[in-house]
RODREN-255501 format. One record per residue: x, y, z of N, C-alpha, C in turn; residue in three letters. Coordinates in pm, whole numbers, plus 50000, padded with zeros to 5 digits. Layout:
<nodes>
XYZXYZXYZala
...
</nodes>
This chain:
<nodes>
526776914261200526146903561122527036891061127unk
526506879661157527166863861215527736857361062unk
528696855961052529266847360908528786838260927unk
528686832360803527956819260808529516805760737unk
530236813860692531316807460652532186816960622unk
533386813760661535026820660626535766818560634unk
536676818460501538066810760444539056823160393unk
540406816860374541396825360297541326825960133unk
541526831060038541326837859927542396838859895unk
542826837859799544526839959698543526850559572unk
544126863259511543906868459440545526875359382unk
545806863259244547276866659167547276878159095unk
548376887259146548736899459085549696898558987unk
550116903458893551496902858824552726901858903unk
552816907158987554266907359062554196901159206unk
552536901659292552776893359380551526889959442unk
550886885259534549716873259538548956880759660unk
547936888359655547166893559752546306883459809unk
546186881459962545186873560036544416883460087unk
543006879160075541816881560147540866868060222unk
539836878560311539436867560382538026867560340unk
537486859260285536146860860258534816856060364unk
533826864960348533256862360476531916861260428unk
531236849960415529836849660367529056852060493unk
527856861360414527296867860556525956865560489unk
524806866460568523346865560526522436868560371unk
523026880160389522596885160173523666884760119unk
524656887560170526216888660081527516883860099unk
528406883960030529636878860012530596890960014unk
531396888860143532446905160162533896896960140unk
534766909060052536356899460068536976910560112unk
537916909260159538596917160275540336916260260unk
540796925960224542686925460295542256925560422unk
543276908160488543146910560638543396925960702unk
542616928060792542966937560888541686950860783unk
541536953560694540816960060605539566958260548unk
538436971660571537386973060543537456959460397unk
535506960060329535816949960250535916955860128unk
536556950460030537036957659877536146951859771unk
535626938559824534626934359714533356930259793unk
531916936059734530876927859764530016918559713unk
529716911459709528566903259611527596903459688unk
526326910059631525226909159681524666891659675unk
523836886159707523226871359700521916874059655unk
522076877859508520816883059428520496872559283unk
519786868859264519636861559108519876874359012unk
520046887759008520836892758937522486897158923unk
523076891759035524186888759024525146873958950unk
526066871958949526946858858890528016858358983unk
528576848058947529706836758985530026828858894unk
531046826758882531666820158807532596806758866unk
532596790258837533806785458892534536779558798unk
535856778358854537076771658748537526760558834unk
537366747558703538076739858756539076729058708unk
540256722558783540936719158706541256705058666unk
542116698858600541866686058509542246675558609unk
541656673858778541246667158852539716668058913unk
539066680758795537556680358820537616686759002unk
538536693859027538116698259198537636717059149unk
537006715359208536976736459234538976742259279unk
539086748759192539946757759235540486773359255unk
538756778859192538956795259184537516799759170unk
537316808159193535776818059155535796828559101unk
535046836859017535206847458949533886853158989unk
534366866958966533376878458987533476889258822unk
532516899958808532856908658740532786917258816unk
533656928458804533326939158910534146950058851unk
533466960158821533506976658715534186968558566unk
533356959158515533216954458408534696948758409unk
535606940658490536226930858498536446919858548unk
536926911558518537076895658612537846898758696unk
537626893858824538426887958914538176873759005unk
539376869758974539426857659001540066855559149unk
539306845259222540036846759367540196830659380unk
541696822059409541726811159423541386807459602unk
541416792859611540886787359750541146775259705unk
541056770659832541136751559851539506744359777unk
539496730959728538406729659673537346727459793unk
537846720959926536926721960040536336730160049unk
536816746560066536176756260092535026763059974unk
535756759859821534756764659753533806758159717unk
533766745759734532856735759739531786742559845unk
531986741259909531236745260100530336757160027unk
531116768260001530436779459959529546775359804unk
529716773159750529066768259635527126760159698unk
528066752659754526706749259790525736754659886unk
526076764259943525476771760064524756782959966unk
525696786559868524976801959824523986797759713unk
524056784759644523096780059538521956780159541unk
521206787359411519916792759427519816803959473unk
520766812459509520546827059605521646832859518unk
522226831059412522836840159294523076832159172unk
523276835059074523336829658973524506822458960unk
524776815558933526466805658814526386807658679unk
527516808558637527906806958500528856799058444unk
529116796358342529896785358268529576773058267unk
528326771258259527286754258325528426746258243unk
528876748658140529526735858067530586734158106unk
531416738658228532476741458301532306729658426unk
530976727758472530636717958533529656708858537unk
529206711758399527736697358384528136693358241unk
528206680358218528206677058099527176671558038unk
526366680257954525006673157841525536659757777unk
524106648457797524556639257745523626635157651unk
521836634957681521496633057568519776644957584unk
519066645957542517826652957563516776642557589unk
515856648757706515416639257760513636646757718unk
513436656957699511946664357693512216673857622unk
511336679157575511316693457503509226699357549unk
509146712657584508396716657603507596729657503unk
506896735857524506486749257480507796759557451unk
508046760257580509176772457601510996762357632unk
510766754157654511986750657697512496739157680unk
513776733257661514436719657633514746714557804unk
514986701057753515296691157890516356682557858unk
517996687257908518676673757870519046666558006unk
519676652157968520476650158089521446651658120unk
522226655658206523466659758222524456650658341unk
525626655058337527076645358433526836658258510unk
526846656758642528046666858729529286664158662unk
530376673958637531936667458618532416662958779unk
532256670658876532966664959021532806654759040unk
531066648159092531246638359149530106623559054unk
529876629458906529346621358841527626619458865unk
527426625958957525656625358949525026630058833unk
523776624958791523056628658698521956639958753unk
521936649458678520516658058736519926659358511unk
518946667058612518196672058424518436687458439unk
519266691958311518876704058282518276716758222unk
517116720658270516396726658128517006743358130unk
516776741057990517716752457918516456761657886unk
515866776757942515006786757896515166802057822unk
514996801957742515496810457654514936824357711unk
516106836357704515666845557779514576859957712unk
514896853157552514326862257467512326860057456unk
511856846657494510696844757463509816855757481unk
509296865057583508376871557597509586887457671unk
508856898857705509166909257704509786907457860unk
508966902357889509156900758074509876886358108unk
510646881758018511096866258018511946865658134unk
512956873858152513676869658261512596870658454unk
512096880858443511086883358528510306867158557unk
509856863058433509076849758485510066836458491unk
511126843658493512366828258542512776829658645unk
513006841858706513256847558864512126838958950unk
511026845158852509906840558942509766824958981unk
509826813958868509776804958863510616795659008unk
512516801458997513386798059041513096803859218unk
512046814459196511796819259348510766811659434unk
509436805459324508966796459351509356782859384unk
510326777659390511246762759369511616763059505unk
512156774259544513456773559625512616774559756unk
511776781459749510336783659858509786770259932unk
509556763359765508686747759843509896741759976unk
509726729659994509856724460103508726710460102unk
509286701460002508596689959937509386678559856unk
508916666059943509456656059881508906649559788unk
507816656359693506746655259620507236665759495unk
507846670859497508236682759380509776687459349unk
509776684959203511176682759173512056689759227unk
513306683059291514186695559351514896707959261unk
515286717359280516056724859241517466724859268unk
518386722059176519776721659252520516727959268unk
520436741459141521536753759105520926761458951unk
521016771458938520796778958842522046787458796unk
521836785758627523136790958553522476803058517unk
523446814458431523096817458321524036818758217unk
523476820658114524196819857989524096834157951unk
524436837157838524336846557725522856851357680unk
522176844157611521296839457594519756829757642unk
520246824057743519946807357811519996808457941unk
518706805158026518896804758148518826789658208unk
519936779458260519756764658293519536764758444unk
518136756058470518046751958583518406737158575unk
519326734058662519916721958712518966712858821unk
517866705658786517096701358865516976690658869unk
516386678158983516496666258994516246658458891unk
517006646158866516806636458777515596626358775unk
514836626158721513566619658754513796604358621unk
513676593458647514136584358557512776576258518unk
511486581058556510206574258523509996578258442unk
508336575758409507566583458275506876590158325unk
506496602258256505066611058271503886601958331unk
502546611258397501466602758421500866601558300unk
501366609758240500476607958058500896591857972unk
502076594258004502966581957913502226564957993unk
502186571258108501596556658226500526553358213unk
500026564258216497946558358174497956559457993unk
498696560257943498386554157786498986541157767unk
500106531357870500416521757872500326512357988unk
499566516958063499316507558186498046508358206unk
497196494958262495886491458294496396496258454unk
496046508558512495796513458690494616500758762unk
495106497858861494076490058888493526506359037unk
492816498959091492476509859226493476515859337unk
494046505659366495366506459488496026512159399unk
496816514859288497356517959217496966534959209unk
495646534359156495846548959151495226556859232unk
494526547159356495366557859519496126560059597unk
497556551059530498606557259556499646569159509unk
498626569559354499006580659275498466595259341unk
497226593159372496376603659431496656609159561unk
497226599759609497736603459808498806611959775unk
500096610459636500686615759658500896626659589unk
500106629559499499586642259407498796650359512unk
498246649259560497376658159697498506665759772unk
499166654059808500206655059928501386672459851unk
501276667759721502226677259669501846689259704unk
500606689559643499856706359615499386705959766unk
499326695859867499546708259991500366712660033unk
501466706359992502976710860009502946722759957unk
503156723359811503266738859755502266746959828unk
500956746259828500306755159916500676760160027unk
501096753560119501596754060274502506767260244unk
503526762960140504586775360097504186785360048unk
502606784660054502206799259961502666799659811unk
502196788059730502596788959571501096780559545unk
501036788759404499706777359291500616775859207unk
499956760859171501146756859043500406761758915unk
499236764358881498096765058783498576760058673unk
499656749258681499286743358527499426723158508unk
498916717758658498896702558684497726693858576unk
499036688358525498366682258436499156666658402unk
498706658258311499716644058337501076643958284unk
501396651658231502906654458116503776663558272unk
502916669658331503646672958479503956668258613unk
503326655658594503356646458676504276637258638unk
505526636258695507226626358674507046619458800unk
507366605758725508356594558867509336594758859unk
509676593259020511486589058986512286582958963unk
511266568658992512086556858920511146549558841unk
511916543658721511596535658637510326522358703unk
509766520158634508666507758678508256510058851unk
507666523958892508046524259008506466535859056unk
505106534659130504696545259146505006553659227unk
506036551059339506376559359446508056567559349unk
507436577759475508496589359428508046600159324unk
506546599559277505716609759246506436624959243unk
506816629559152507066644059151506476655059056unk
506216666859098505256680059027506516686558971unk
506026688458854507206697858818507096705358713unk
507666710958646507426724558570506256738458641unk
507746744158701506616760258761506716769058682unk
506576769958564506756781858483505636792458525unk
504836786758547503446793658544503086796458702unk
503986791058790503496792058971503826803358978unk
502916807159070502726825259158502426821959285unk
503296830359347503286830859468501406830959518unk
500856825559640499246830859668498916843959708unk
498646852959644498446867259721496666869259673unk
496006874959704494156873959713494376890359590unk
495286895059678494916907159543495416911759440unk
496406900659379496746904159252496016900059157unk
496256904759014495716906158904495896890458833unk
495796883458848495846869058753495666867258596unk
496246860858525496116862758384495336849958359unk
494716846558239493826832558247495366825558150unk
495506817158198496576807158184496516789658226unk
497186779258135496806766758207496826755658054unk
496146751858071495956734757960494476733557945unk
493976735957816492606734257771492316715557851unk
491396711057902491006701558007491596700558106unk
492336710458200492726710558298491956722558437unk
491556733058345491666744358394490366745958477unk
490616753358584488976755158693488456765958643unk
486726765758595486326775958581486246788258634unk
486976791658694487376806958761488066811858714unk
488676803058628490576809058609489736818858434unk
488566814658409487856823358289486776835858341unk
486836837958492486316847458522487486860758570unk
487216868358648487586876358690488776875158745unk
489016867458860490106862658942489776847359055unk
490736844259034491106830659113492136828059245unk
491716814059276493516813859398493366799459373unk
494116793059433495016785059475494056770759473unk
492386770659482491836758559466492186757459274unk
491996766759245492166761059063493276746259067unk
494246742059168494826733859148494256720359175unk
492616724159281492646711559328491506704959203unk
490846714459136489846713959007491066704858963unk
492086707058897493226701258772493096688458831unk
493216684958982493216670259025492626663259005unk
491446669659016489766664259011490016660058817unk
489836666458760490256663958627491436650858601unk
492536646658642493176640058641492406625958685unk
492176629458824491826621858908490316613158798unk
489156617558780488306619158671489296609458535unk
490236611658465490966604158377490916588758435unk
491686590958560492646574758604491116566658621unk
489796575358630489176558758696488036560658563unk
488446569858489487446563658317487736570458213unk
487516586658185487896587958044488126606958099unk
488366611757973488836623857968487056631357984unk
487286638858145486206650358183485836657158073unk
486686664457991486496677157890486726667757719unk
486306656457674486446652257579486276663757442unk
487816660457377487086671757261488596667057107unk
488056666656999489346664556912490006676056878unk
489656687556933490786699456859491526710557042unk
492176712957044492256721757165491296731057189unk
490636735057102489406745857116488546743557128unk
487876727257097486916723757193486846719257295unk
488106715857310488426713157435487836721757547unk
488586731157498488596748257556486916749357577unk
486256749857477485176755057470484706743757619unk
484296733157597483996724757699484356726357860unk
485546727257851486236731957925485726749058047unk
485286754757928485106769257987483306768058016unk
482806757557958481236759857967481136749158103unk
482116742858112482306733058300481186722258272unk
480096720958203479186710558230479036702058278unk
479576697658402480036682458438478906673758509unk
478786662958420478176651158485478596641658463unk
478416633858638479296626458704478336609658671unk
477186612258603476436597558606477626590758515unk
478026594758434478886584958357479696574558415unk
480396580858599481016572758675480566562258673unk
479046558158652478326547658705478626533958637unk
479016535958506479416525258442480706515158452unk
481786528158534483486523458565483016520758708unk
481536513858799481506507558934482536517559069unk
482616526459053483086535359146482316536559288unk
483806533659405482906531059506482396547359582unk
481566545759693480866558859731481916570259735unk
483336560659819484056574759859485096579859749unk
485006572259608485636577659527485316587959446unk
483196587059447482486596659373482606608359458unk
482376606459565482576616759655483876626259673unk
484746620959631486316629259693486066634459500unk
485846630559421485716633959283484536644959310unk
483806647059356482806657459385483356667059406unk
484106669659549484856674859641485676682059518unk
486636675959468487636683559386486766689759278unk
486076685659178485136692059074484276701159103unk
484136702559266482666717859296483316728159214unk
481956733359126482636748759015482866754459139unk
482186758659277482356769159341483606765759381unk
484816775459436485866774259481486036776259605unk
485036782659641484826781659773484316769959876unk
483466766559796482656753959839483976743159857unk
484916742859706485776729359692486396727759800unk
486916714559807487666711459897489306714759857unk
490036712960012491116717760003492216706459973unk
493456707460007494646697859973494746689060118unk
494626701760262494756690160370494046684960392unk
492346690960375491356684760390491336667260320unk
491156670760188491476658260086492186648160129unk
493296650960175494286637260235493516632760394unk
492256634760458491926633460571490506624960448unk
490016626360355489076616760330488836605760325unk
487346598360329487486584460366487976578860232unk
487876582560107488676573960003489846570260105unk
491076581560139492116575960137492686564660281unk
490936569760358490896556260451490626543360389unk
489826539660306489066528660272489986518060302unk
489016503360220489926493060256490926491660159unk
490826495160092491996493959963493396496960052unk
493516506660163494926508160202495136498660301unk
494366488760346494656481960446495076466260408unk
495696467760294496526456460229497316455060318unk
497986439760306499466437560380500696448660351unk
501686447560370502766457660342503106446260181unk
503006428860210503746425260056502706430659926unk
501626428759941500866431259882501036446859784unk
501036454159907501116470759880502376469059812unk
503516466859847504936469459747504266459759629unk
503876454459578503236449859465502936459359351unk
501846467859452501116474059370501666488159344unk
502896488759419503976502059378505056499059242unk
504906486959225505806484759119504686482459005unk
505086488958878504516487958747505606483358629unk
505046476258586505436472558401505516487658347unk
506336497058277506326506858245506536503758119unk
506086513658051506146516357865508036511357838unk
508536506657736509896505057696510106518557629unk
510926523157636511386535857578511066537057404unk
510816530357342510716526157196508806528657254unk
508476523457277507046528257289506716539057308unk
507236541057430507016555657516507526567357412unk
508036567557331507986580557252507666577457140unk
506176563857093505966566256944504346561456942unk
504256550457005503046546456992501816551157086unk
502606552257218500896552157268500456569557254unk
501186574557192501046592057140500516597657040unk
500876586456921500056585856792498536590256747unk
497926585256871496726587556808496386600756841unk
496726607257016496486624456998497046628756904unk
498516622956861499046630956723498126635556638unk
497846626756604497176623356440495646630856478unk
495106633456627494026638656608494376656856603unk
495106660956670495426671456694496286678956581unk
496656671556446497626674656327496136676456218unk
494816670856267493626669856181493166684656188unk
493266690756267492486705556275493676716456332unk
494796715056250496056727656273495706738756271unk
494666747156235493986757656194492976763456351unk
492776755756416492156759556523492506761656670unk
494056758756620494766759956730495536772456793unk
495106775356926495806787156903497346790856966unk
498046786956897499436783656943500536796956888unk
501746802856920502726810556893503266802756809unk
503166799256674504366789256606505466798456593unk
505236813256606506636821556578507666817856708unk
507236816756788508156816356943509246810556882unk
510386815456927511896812556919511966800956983unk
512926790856951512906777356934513946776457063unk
514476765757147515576771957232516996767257152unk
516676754557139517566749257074518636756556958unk
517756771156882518816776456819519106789256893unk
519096788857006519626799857102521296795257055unk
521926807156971523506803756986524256801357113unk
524296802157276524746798657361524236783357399unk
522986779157359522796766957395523866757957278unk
523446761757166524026757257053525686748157077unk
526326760057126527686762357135527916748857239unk
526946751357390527316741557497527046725957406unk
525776727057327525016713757224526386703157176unk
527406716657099527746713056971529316707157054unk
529346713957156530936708257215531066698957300unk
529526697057380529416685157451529366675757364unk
528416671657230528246661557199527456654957216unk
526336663757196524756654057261524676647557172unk
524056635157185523316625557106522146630757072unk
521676627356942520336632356921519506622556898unk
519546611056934518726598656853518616586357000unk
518476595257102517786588957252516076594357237unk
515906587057323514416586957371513936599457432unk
512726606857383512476621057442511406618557532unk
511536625957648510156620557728508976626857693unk
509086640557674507696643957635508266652657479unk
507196644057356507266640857223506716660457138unk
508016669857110508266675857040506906678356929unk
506036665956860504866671356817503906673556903unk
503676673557006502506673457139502746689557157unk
503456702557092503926713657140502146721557118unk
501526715556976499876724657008499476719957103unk
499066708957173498356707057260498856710957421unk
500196714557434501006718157531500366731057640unk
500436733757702500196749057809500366758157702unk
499186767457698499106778357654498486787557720unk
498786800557712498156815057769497056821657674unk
495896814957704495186816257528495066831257507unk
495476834357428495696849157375495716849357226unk
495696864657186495426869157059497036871857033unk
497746862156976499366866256951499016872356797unk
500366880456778500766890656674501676878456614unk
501906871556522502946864756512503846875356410unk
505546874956422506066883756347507136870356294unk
507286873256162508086867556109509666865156162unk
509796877056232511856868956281511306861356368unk
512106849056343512096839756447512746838756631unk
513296849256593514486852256732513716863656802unk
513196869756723512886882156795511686878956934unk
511866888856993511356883257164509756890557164unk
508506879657226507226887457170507026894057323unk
505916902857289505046912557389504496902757506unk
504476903457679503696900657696502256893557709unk
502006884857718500816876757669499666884457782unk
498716888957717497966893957871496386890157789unk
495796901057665494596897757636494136883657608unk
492906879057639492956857257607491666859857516unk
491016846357480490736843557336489256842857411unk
489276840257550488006832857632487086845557685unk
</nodes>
């Protein structure tokens, strides 16, 4: 088997300093007394760890293992553990995130999980890290494997990167790209889209989910709070993100009905589904940017209800002057049949995204890539208010886990919280009361009074 990298190893004894040679090989990590079979292995499993230490010049200077329930620590040059660090990331776990990321302030909070921003300590880059609590459901770690297996799969400049995965005690942190825009939610509650505008949103939302497709993943839960830019006042650089809910495409597994009451393709309430349910969510989006919400409803459950009964008529377009090939590619994505719908590569070959709208000059077009964006003082108070206030009117009909363990009082997050020094009084991107209207697995939950304690499975739904 061909190494893919190999360096010398210092491992300090009490009385004197053993070298090995470490030899990263395809699944695993072998260390070796020169001349001698290997004495340590690390498999390259997300149920394994690593550990790095480093010192008060911020370089790598050692790695740790546990092995028959002890540490060992093996020093190296920071070149080399650097090298390896980044080669094996994503293909085993890290630990001690606060050893090398420093939390600085919280940037989102979700259903299941927090979002802060964080320092590299080495070389000062910013990434986001969300922190997932391992206690939420019975199978919790199972659907973070999964998640982190889905990430690492894509192969898309359309979907947030993945950079490294920790674990904690408690807390599982994915270290993922820094995205410095707003939600598509936050954008269409503060920006007038003109057309060019939001078919440049659409070229590159397509472009995503054929990406993930190509890799064999459904995201089943695209919606505008999942849709991030990367830069500020900026529509290019479009990114998909949050896979909590992506599954690999296989035709014969068992699917659970899962997703966002006005998002969801009517299949996903029958029997079984695949991989068009994503291009329905578009169609739905898509349906938003050029007039009003497809599934109009003031509580999540009528939503739902609307939602699951599909009724869709498209005469309403007629009033927002929509040209032929926009009703049409809106057709295309909205067919109930899923068979019939159209696909992701297909879609990017339609005449919408020929029309004349793209045959602007190039000054023109960079024009219409730059937007006036919400000020951060807006973006987390006003243009949110009013779903607030509609969705706080009928609390009773919602069918939400309010028991779910919170992450934030996960004692290992706590600990990293309380020693970094987060600020708590920055701008959140997506607004902490929006958690009823958030992704849910509509189900019949048991709620139990401990707050910590970890629930069953979500499998039976409400639909």
């Amino acid at each position: 088997m061909e190494s893919q990298l190999s360096f010398i190893c210092i491992r300090q004894h009490t009385f004197f300093d053993q070298k090995y040679v470490l030899q990263l090989l395809s699944t695993k990590i072998t260390l070796s007394q020169i001349g001698k079979d290997p004495k340590y292995i690390i498999e390259l499993d997300l149920n394994y760890t690593i550990s790095w230490q480093l010192n008060q010049m911020k370089q790598l200077t050692s790695f740790s293992i546990i092995w028959n329930n002890m540490e060992k620590q093996f020093q190296s040059s920071h070149e080399d553990l650097f090298k390896l660090r980044q080669i094996i990331r994503n293909r085993i776990m890290y630990s001690s995130v606060s050893q090398l990321y420093k939390p600085m302030h919280q940037l989102g909070e979700g259903n299941f999980d927090e979002v802060y921003l964080c320092i590299d300590m080495i070389n000062g880059s910013s990434y986001e890290i969300k922190c997932l609590a391992k206690n939420q459901f019975e199978d919790s770690i199972t659907r973070i494997h999964n998640e982190i297996s889905c990430l690492i799969n894509i192969r898309s400049d359309y979907v947030q990167n993945l950079h490294e995965v920790f674990n904690g005690e408690n807390t599982v942190y994915l270290i993922q790209e820094y995205l410095e825009g707003a939600n598509l939610y936050e954008l269409i509650m503060n920006v007038a889209l003109d057309k060019t505008q939001i078919l440049i949103i659409m070229k590159q939302l397509i472009t995503a989910v054929r990406d993930i497709h190509s890799s064999n993943i459904m995201h089943r839960d695209i919606k505008p709070t999942n849709i991030v830019f990367k830069n500020k006042d900026s529509l290019e650089g479009l990114k998909l993100t949050e896979f909590d809910l992506a599954v690999p495409i296989n035709p014969s597994q068992d699917l659970r009905v899962c997703g966002t009451p006005g998002y969801a393709a009517p299949e996903k309430f029958k029997d079984s589904y695949n991989e068009k349910v994503d291009l329905f969510s578009i169609g739905c989006i898509f349906f938003k940017l050029q007039s009003q919400y497809l599934f109009p409803g003031k509580t999540s459950n009528e939503i739902l209800r609307l939602n699951k009964i599909c009724n869709i008529d498209l005469k309403i377009l007629q009033l927002y002057k929509l040209t032929p090939e926009e009703i049409d590619l809106l057709k295309n994505l909205l067919e109930i049949d899923p068979e019939k719908r159209i696909s992701a590569e297909t879609a990017l070959s339609h005449p919408y995204f020929q029309s004349d709208i793209t045959h602007n000059d190039e000054q023109q077009l960079a024009k219409k890539k730059s937007i006036q964006g919400p000020t951060p003082g807006e973006r987390s108070n006003k243009p949110l208010q009013k779903e607030i206030n509609e969705i706080e009117k009928y609390p009773d009909e919602l069918q939400v886990d309010h028991e779910s363990p919170h992450i934030s009082a996960i004692p290992n997050f706590k600990v990293l919280k309380k020693d970094s020094q987060i600020p708590t009084n920055q701008t959140i991107r997506k607004s902490s009361k929006l958690k009823k209207s958030e992704t849910q697995e509509y189900a019949q939950l048991n709620f139990n009074k401990s707050r910590f304690q970890a629930r069953n499975s979500v499998q039976q739904t409400i639909v």
